[in-house]
PyMOL Python script that loads the backbone (N, CA, C, O; Angstrom):
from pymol import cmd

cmd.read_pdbstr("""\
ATOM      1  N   UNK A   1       0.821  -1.194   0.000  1.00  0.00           N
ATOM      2  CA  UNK A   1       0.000   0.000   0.000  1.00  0.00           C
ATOM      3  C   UNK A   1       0.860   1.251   0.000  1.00  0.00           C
ATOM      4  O   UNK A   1       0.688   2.170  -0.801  1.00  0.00           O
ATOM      5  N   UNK A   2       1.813   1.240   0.958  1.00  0.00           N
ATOM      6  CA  UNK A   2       2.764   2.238   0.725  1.00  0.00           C
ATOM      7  C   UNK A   2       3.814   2.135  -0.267  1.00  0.00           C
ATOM      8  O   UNK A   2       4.707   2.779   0.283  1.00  0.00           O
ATOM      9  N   UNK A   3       4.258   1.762  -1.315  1.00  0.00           N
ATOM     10  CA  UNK A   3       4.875   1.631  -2.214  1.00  0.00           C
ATOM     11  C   UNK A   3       3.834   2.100  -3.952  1.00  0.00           C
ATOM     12  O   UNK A   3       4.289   2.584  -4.988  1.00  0.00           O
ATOM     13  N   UNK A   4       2.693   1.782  -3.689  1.00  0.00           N
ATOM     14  CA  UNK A   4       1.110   1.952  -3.827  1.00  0.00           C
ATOM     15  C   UNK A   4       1.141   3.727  -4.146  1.00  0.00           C
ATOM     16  O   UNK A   4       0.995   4.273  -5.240  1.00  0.00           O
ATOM     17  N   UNK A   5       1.353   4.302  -2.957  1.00  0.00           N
ATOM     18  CA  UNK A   5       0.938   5.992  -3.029  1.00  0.00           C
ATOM     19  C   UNK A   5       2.513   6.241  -2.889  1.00  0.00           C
ATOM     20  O   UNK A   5       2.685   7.443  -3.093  1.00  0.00           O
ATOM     21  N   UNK A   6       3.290   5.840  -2.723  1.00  0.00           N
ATOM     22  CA  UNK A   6       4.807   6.539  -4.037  1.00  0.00           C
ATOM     23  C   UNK A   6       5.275   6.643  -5.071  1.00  0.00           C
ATOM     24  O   UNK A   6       6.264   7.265  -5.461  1.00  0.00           O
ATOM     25  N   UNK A   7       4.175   5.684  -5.835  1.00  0.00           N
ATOM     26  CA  UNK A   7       3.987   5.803  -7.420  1.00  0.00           C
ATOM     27  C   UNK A   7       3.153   6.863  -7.629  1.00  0.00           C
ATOM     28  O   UNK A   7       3.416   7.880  -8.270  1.00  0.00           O
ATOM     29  N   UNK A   8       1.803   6.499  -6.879  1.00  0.00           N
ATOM     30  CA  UNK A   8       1.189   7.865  -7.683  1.00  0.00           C
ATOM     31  C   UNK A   8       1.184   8.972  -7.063  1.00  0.00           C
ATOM     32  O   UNK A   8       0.184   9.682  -6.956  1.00  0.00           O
ATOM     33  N   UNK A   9       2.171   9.199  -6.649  1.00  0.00           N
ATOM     34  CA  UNK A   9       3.286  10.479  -6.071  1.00  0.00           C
ATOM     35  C   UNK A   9       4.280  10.828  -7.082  1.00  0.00           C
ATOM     36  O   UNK A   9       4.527  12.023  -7.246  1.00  0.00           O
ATOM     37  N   UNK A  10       4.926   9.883  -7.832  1.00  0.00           N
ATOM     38  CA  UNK A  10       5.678  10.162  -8.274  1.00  0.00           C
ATOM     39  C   UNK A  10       5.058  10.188 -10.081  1.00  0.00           C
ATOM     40  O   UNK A  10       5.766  10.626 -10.988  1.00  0.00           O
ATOM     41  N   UNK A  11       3.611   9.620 -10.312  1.00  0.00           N
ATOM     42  CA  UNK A  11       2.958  10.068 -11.467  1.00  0.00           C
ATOM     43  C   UNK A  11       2.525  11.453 -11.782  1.00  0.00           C
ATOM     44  O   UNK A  11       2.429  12.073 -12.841  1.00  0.00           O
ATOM     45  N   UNK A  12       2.309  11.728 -10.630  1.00  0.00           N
ATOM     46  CA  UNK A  12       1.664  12.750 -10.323  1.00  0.00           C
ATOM     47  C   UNK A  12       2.681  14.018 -10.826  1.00  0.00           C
ATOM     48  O   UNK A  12       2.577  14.716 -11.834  1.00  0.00           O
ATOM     49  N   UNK A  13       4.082  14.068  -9.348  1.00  0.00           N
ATOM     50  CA  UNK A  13       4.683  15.287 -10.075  1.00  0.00           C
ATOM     51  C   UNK A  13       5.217  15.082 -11.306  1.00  0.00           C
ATOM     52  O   UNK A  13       5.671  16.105 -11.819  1.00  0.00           O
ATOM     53  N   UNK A  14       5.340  13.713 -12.178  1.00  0.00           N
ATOM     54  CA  UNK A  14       5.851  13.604 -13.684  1.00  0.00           C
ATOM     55  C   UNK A  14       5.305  14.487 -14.295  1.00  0.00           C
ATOM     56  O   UNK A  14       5.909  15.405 -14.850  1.00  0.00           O
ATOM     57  N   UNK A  15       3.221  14.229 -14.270  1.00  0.00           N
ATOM     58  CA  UNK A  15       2.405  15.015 -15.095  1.00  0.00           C
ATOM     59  C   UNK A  15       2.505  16.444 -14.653  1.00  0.00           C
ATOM     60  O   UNK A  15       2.474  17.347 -15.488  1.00  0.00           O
ATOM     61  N   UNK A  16       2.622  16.675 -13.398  1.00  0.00           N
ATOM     62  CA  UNK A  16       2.255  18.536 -13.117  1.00  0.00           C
ATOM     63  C   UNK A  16       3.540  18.907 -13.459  1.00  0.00           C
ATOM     64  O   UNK A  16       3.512  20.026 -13.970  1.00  0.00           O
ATOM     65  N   UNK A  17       4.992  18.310 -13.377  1.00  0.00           N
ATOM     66  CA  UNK A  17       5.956  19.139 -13.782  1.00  0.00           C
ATOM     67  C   UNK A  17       6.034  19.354 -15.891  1.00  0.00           C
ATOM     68  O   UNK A  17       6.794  20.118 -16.485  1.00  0.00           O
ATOM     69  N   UNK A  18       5.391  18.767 -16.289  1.00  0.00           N
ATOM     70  CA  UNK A  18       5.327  18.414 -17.584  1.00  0.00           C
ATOM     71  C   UNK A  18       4.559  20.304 -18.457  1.00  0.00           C
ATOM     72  O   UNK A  18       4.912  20.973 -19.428  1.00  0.00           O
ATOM     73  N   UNK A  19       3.382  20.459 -17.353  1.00  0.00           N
ATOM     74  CA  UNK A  19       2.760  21.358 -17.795  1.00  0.00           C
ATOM     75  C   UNK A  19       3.867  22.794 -17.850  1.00  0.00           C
ATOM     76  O   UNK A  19       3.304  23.793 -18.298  1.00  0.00           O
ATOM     77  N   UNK A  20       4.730  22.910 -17.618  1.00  0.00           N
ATOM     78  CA  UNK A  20       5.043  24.625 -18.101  1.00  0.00           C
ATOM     79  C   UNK A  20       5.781  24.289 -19.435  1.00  0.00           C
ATOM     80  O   UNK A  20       5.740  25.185 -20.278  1.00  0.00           O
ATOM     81  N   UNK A  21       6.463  23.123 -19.771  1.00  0.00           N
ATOM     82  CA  UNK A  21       6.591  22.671 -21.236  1.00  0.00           C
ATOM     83  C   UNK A  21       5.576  22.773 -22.122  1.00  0.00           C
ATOM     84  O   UNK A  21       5.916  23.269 -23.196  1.00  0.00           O
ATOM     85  N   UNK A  22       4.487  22.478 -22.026  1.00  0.00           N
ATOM     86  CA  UNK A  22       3.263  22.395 -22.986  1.00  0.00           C
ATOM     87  C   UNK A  22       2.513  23.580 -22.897  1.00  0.00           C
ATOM     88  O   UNK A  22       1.444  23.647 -23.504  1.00  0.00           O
ATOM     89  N   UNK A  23       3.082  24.897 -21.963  1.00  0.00           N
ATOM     90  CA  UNK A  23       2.513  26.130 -21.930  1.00  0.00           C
ATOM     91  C   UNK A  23       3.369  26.852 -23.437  1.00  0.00           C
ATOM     92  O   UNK A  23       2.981  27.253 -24.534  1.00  0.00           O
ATOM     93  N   UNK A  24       4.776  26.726 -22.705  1.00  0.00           N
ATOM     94  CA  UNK A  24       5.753  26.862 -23.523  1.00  0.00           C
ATOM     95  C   UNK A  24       5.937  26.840 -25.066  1.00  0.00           C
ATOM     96  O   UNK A  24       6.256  27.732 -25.852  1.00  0.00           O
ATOM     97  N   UNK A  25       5.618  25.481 -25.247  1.00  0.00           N
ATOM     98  CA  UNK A  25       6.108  24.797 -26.921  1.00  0.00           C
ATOM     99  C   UNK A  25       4.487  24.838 -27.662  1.00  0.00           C
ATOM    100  O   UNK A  25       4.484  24.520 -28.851  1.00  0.00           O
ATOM    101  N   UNK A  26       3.607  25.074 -27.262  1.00  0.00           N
ATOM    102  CA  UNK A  26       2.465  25.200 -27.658  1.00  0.00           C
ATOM    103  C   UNK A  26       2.254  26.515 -28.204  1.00  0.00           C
ATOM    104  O   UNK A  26       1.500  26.163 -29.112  1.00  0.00           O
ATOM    105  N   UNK A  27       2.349  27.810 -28.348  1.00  0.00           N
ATOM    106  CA  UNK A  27       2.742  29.168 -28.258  1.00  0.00           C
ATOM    107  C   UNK A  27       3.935  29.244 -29.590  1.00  0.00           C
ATOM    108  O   UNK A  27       3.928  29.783 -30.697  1.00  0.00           O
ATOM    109  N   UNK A  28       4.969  28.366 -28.793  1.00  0.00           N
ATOM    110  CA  UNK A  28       6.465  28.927 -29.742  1.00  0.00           C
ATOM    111  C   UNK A  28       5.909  28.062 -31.211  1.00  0.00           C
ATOM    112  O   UNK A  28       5.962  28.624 -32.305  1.00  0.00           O
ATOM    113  N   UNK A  29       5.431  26.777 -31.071  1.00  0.00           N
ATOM    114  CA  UNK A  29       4.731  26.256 -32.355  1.00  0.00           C
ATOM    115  C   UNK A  29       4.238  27.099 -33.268  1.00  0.00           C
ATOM    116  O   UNK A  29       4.492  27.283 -34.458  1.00  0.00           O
ATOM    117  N   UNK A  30       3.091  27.834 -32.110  1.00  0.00           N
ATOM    118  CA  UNK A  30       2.140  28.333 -33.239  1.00  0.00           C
ATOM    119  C   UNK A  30       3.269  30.016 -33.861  1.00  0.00           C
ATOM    120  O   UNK A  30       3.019  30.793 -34.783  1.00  0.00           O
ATOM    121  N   UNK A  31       4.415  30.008 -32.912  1.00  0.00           N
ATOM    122  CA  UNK A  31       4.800  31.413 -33.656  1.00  0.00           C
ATOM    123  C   UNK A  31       5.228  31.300 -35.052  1.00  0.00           C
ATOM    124  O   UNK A  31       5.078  31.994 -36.058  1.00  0.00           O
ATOM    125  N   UNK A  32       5.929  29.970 -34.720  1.00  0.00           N
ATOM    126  CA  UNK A  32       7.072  29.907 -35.972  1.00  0.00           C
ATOM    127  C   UNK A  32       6.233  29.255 -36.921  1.00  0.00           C
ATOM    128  O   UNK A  32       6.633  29.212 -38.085  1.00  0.00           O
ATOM    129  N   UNK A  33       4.898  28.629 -36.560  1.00  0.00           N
ATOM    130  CA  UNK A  33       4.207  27.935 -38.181  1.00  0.00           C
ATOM    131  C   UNK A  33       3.656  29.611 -38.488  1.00  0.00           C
ATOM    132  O   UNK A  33       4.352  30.330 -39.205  1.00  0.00           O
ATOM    133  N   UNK A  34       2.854  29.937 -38.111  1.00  0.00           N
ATOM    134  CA  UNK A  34       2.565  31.491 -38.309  1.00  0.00           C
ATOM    135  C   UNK A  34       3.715  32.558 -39.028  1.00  0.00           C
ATOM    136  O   UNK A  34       3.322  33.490 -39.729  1.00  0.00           O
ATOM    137  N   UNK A  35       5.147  32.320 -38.778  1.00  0.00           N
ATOM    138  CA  UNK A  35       5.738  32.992 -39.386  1.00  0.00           C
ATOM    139  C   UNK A  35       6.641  32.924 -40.547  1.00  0.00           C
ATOM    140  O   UNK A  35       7.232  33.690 -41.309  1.00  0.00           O
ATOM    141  N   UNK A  36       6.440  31.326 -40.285  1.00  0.00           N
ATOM    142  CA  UNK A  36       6.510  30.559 -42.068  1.00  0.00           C
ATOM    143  C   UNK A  36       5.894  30.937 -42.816  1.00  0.00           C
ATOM    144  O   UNK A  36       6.243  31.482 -43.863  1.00  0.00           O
ATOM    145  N   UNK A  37       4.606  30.675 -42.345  1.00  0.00           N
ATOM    146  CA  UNK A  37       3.391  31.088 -43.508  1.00  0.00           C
ATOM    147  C   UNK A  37       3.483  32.607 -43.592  1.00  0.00           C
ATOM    148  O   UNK A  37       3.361  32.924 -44.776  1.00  0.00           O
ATOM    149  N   UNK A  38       3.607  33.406 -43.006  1.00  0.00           N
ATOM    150  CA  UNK A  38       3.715  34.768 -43.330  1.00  0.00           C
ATOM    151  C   UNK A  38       5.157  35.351 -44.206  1.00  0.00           C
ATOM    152  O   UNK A  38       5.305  36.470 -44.698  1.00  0.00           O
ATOM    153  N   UNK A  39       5.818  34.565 -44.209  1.00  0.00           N
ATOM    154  CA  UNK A  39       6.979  34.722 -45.095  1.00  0.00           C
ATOM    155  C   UNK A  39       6.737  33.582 -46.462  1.00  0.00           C
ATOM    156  O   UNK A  39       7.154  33.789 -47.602  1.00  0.00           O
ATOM    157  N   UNK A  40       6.316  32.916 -46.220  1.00  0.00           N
ATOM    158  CA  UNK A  40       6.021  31.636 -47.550  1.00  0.00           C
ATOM    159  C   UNK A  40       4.951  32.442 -48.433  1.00  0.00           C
ATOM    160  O   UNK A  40       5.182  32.656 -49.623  1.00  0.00           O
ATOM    161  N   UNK A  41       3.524  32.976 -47.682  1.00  0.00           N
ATOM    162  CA  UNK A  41       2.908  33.298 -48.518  1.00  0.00           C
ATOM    163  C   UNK A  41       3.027  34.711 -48.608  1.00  0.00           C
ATOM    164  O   UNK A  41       2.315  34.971 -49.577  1.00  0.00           O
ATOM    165  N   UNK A  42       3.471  35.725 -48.208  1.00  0.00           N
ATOM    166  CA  UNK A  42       3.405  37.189 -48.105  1.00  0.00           C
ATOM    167  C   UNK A  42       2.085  37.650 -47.013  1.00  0.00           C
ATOM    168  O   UNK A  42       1.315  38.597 -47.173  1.00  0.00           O
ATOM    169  N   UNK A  43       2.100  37.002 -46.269  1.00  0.00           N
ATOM    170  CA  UNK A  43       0.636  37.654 -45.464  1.00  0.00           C
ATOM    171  C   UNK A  43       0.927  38.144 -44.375  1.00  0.00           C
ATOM    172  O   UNK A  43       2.039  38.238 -43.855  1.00  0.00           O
ATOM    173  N   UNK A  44      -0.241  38.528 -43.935  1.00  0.00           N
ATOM    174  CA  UNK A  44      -0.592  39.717 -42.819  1.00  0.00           C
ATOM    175  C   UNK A  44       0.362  39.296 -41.066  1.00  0.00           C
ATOM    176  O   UNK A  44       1.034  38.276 -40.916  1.00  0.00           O
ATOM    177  N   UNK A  45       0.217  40.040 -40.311  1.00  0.00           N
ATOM    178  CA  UNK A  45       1.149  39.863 -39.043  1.00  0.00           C
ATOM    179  C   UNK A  45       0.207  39.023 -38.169  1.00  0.00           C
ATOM    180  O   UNK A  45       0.592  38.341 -37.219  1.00  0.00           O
ATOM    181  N   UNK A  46      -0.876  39.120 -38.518  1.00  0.00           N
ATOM    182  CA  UNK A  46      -2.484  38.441 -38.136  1.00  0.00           C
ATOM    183  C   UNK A  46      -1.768  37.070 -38.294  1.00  0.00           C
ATOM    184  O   UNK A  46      -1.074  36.608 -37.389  1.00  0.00           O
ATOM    185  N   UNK A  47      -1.902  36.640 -39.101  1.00  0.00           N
ATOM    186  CA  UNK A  47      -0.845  35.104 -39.094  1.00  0.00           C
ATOM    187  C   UNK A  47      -0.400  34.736 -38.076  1.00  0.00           C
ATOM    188  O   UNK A  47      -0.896  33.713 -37.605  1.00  0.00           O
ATOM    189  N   UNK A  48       0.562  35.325 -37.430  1.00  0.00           N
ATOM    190  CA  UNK A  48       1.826  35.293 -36.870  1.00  0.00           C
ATOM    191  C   UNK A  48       0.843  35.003 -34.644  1.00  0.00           C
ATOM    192  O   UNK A  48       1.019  34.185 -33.741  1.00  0.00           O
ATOM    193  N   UNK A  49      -0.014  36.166 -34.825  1.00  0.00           N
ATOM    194  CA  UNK A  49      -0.561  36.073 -33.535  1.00  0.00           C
ATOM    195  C   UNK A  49      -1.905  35.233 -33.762  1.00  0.00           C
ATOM    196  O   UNK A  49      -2.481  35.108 -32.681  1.00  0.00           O
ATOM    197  N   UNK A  50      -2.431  34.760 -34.566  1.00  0.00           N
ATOM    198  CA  UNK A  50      -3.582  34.035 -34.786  1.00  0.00           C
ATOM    199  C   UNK A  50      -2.727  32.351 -34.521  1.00  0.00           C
ATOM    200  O   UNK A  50      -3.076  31.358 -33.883  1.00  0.00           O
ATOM    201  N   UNK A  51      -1.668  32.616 -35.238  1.00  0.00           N
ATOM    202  CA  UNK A  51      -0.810  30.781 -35.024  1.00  0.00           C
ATOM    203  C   UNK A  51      -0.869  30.678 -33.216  1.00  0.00           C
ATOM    204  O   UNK A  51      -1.330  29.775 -32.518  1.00  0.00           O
ATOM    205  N   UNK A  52      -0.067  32.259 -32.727  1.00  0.00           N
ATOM    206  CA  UNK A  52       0.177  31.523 -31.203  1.00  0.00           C
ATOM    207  C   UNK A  52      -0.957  31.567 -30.444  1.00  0.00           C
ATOM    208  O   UNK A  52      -1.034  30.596 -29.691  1.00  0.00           O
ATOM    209  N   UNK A  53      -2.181  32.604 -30.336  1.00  0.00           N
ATOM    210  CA  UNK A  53      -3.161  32.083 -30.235  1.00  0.00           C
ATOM    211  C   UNK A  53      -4.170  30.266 -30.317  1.00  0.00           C
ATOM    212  O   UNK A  53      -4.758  29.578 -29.483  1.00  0.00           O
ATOM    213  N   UNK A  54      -3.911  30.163 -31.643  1.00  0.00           N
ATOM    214  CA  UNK A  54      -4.196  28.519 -31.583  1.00  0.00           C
ATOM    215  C   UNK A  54      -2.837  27.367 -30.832  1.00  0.00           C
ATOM    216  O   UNK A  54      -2.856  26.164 -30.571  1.00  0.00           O
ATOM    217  N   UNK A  55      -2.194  28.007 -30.742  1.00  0.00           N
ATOM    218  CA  UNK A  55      -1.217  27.935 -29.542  1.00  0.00           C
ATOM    219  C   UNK A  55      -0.996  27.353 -28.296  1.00  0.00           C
ATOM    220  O   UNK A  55      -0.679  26.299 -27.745  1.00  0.00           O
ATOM    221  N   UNK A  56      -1.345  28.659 -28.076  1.00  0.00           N
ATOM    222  CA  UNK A  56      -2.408  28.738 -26.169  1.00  0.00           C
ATOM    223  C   UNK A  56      -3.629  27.430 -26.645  1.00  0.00           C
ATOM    224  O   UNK A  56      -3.467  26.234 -26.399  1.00  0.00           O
ATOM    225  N   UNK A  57      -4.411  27.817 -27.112  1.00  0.00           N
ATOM    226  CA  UNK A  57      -5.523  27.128 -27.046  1.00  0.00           C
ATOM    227  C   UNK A  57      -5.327  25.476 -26.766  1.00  0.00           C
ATOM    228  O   UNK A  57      -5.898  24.767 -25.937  1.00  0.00           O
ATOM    229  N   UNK A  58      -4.010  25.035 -28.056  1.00  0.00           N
ATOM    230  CA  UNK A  58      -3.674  23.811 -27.826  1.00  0.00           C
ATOM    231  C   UNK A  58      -3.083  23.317 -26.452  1.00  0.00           C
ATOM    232  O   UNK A  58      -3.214  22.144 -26.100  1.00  0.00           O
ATOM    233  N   UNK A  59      -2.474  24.189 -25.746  1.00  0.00           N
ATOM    234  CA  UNK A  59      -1.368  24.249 -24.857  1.00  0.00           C
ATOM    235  C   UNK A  59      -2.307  23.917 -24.255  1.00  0.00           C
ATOM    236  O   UNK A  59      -2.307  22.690 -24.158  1.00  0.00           O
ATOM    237  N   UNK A  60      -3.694  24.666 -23.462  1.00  0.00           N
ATOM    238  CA  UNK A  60      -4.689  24.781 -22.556  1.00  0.00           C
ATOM    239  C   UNK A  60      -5.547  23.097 -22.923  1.00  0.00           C
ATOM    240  O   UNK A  60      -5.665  22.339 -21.960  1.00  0.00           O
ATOM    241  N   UNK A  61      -5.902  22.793 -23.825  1.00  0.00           N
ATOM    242  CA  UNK A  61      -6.641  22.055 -24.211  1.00  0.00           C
ATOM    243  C   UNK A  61      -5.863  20.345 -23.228  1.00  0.00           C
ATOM    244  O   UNK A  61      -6.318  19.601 -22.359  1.00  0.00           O
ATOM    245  N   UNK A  62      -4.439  20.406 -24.067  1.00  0.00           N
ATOM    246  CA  UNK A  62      -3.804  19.156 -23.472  1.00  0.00           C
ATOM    247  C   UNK A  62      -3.626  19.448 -22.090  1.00  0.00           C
ATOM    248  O   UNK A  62      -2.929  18.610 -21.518  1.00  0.00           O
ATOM    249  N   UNK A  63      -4.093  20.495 -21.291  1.00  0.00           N
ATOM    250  CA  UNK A  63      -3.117  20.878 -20.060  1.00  0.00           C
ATOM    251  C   UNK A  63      -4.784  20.150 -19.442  1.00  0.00           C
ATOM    252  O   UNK A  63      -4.766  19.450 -18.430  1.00  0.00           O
ATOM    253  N   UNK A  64      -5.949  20.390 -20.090  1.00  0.00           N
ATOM    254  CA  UNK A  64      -7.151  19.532 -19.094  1.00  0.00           C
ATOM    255  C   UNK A  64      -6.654  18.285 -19.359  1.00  0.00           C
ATOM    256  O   UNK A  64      -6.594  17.712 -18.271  1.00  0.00           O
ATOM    257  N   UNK A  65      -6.254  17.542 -20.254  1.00  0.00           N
ATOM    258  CA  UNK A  65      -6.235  16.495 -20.120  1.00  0.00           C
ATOM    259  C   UNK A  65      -5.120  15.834 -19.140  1.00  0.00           C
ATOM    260  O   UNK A  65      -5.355  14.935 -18.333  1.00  0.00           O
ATOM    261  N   UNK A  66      -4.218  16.276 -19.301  1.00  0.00           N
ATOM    262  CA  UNK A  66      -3.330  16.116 -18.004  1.00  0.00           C
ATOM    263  C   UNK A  66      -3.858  16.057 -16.862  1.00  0.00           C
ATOM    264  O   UNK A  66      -3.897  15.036 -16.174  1.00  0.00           O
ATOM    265  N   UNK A  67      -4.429  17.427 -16.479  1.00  0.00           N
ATOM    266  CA  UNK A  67      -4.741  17.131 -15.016  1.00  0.00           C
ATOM    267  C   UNK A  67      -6.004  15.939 -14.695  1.00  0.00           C
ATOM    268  O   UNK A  67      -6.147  15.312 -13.645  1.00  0.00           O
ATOM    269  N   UNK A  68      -7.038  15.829 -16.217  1.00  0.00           N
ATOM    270  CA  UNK A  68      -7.901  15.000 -16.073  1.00  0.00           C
ATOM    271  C   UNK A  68      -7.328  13.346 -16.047  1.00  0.00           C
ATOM    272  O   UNK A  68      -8.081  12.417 -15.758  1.00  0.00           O
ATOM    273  N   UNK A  69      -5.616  13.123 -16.460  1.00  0.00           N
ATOM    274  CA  UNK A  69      -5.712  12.076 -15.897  1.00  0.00           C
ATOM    275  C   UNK A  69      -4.799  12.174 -15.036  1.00  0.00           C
ATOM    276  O   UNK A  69      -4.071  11.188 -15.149  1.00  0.00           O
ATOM    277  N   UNK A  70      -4.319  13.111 -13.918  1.00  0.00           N
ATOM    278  CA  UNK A  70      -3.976  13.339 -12.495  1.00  0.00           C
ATOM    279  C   UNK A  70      -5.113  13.260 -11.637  1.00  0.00           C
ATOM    280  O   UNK A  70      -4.872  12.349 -10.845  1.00  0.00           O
ATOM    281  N   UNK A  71      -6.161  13.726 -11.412  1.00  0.00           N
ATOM    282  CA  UNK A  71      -7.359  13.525 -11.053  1.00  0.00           C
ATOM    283  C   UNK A  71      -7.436  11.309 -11.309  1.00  0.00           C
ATOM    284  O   UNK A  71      -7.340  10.563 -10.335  1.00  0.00           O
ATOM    285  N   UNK A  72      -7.609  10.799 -12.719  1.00  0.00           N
ATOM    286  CA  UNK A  72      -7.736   9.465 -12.400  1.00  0.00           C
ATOM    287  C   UNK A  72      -6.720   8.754 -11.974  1.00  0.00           C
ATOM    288  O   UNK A  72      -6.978   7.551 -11.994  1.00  0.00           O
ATOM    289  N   UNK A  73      -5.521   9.047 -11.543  1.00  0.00           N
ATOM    290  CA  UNK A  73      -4.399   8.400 -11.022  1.00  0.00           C
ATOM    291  C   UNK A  73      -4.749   8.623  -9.428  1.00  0.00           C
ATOM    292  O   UNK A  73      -4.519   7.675  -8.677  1.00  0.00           O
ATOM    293  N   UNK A  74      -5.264   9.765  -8.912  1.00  0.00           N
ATOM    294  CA  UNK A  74      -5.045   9.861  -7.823  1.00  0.00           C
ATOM    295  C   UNK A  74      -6.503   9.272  -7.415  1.00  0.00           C
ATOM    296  O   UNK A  74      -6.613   8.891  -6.250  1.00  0.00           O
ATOM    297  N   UNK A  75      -7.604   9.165  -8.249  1.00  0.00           N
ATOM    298  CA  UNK A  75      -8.706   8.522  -7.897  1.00  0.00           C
ATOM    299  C   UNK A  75      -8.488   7.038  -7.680  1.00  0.00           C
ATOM    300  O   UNK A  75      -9.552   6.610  -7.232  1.00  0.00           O
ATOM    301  N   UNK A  76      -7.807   6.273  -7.764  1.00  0.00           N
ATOM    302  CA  UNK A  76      -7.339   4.708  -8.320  1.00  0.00           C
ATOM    303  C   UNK A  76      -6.254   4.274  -6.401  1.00  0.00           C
ATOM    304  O   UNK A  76      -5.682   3.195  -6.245  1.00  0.00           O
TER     305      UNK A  76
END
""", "prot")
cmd.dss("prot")
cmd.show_as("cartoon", "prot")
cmd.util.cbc("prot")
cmd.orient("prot")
């Protein structure tokens, strides 16, 4: 039992330390596809903050799922 809740101790800070990476690379993704395309095709700067925008969004999106399965690790 105690060997039991030092795993999902140690699942746990795997997943919560994971999240400022996926704040991170989610953002810088959307800069640099955004600023490909704004140099590939000639377009607007809108590009550029619309990519890191969908960004964030992705970043946020995987960051519920994380904690939604920190929540079922620690439910178990």
């Amino acid at each position: 039992m105690q060997n039991e809740n030092f795993y999902k101790g140690i699942k746990t800070v795997g997943f919560v330390t994971f999240i400022p990476f996926i704040l991170a690379a989610g953002p810088l993704t959307g800069y640099f596809i955004g600023a490909f395309l704004q140099k590939k095709f000639n377009l607007s700067v809108w590009v550029v903050l619309l990519g890191v925008f969908f960004g964030f969004l992705a970043a946020f999106t995987e960051i519920i799922k994380i904690l939604k399965a920190v929540a079922r690790v620690n439910k178990k």
